[in-house]
Phi, psi and omega in degrees: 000314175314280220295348189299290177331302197277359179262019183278327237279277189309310179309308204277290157333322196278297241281286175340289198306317186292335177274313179288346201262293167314359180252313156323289191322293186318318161313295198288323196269352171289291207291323168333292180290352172246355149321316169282332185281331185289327167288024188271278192299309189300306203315299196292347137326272179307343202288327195294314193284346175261345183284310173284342180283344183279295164299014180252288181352274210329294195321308202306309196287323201298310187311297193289328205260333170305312187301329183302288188319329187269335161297277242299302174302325194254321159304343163295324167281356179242135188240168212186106166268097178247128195255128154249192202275321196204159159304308215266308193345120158341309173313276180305332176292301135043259179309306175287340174291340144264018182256302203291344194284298218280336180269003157303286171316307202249047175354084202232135146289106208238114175201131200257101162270159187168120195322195177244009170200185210253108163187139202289340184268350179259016175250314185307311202300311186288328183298339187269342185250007159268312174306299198318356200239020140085051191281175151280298130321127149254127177255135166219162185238146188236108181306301182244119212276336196244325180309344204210013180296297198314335176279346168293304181320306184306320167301301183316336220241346171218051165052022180283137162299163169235131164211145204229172230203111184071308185215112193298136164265156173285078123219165200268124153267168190298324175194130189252111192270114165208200205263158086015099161247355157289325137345292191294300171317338174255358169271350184289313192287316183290333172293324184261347161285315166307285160357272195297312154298002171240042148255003186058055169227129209247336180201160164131176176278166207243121140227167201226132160270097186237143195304317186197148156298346199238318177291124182306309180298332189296302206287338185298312180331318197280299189321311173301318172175114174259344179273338169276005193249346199288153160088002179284209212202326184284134177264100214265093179286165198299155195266131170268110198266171168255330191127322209070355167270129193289289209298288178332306159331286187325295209283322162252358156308281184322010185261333186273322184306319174345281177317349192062036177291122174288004164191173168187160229217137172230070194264047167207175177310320187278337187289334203278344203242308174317307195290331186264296209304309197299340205272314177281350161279349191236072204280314182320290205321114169229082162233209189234138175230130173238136197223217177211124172104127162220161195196175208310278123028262185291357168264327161309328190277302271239285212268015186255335164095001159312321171229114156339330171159156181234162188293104184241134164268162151277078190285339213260323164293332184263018200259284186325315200270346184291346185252327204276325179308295192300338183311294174287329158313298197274036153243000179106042164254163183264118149289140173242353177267125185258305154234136163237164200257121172264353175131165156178161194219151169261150182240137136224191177301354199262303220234002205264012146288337155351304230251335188271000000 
């Protein structure tokens, strides 16, 4: 009876043990399983949080490439005409080469017109067929300030913007990119008292070969300097034109060494390359020649020693800002600078690998 009892005993134990132990395992396969579920639930947590973050990127480039697309489309829309005085000049080849770099970069439809010489009916004559072909924009170097206003109104007047690129006309445009040029004109004058003091010449007479009477850059040129000789010993005899033509340049520099002028002055590129031709036919002639603009030509005259030095601009720069304006004008931004000055340097020899 004892052993019965104890092997009920024994049975009841196992069973209890077999029960706590399935109740473990069980316990254990609960917690196993909600364990797993929470690294479940983290894992799909991150996957969600990487998911968004890729589509919010995705969203960013989608965003940037839309804003790309919509310049591209309004830059696409804008067209841009620039008339200068004349085509062949240096100068103006320049001017348009910075103009074709900006309407490259900002993709503008871009085309540079322009007589085959410095004359106000045939720049008006290019001017009116640059309006007939409808731009969002006109850049202009204006051959006469006043000759060419009525044809400027008509543009404005069929809603072209207006802006200008070396030389203003009297009428009011949105922004005008050029040199300072009465500024310049008195460092040209100031280059040449230098010059001549360090030949010990002290007196004597002045000329000046200048591109036009009409034109505001011919005259600020001239005006600065005539400004730099007052209160001098020196005599600034009546102004000679050229033209913008080197053998007309030419023709009247050598008119002034005749006269025995201790200097002379050229103040645009073709005045500048007439006036060193002349300098270089008179080799006995020992005075100071200065000139404006440089290009291949008047620096080959500086280093050759034919011009003491010349006046050098940024054409390429008033060519560039002058199209990144209208660019910005037809998206709706304000200029708010109306002229700005792009600049000029003096080249002589001490500086004139700079340049080239």
């Amino acid at each position: 009876m004892k052993k019965k009892i104890l092997l009920l005993l024994m049975a009841l134990v196992m069973s209890v043990s077999l029960i706590a132990c399935g109740k473990s395992k069980d316990a254990d396969d609960a917690k196993d399983k909600e364990t797993k579920k929470e690294e479940e639930k983290t894992e799909a947590k991150k996957e969600e949080e990487k998911t968004e973050a890729e589509k919010e990127e995705k969203t960013e480039a989608e965003k940037e490439e839309e804003t790309e697309a919509e310049v591209a489309t309004s830059d696409e829309q804008i067209s841009v005409i620039l008339v200068t005085m004349d085509g062949l000049d240096a100068h103006w080849v320049n001017v348009n080469a910075g103009a074709e770099q900006a309407a490259e970069e900002f993709n503008v439809d871009y085309q540079w017109m322009a007589p085959d010489k410095k004359d106000t009916a045939l720049q008006i004559e290019i001017l009116n067929n640059a309006i007939a072909a409808g731009p969002d924009a006109l850049i202009v170097a204006a051959v006469d300030p006043n000759a060419i206003v009525d044809t400027l109104k008509q543009a404005d007047e069929a809603g072209i913007k207006i802006f200008y690129a070396d030389s203003r006309a009297e009428y009011d445009a949105i922004a005008a990119f050029a040199t300072d040029n009465f500024a310049a004109g008195k460092v040209a004058g100031e280059q040449m008292l230098q010059g001549l003091a360090e030949k010990g010449i002290e007196e004597g007479d002045i000329g000046i070969v200048a591109f036009s009477s009409a034109t505001q850059t011919s005259v600020d040129r001239e005006g600065g300097f005539r400004e730099a000789f007052e209160g001098s010993n020196f005599n600034l005899l009546e102004t000679q034109y050229g033209d913008s033509e080197v053998a007309a340049s030419q023709a009247a520099a050598e008119n002034f060494i005749t006269q025995n002028v201790v200097g002379v002055y050229g103040n645009n590129e073709p005045g500048a390359v007439g006036v060193g031709n002349a300098v270089a036919a008179n080799k006995a002639w020992d005075g100071i020649a200065v000139g404006f603009d440089a290009s291949q030509v008047t620096l080959d005259q500086v280093e050759q020693g034919d011009l003491y030095c010349v006046i050098a601009q940024n054409p390429k720069e008033m060519g560039y800002q002058a199209v990144s304006a209208a660019v910005k004008v037809m998206a709706g931004e304000e200029i708010t600078e109306k002229i700005v000055d792009t600049g000029s340097s003096v080249v002589n020899q001490d500086n004139i690998s700079d340049f080239r």
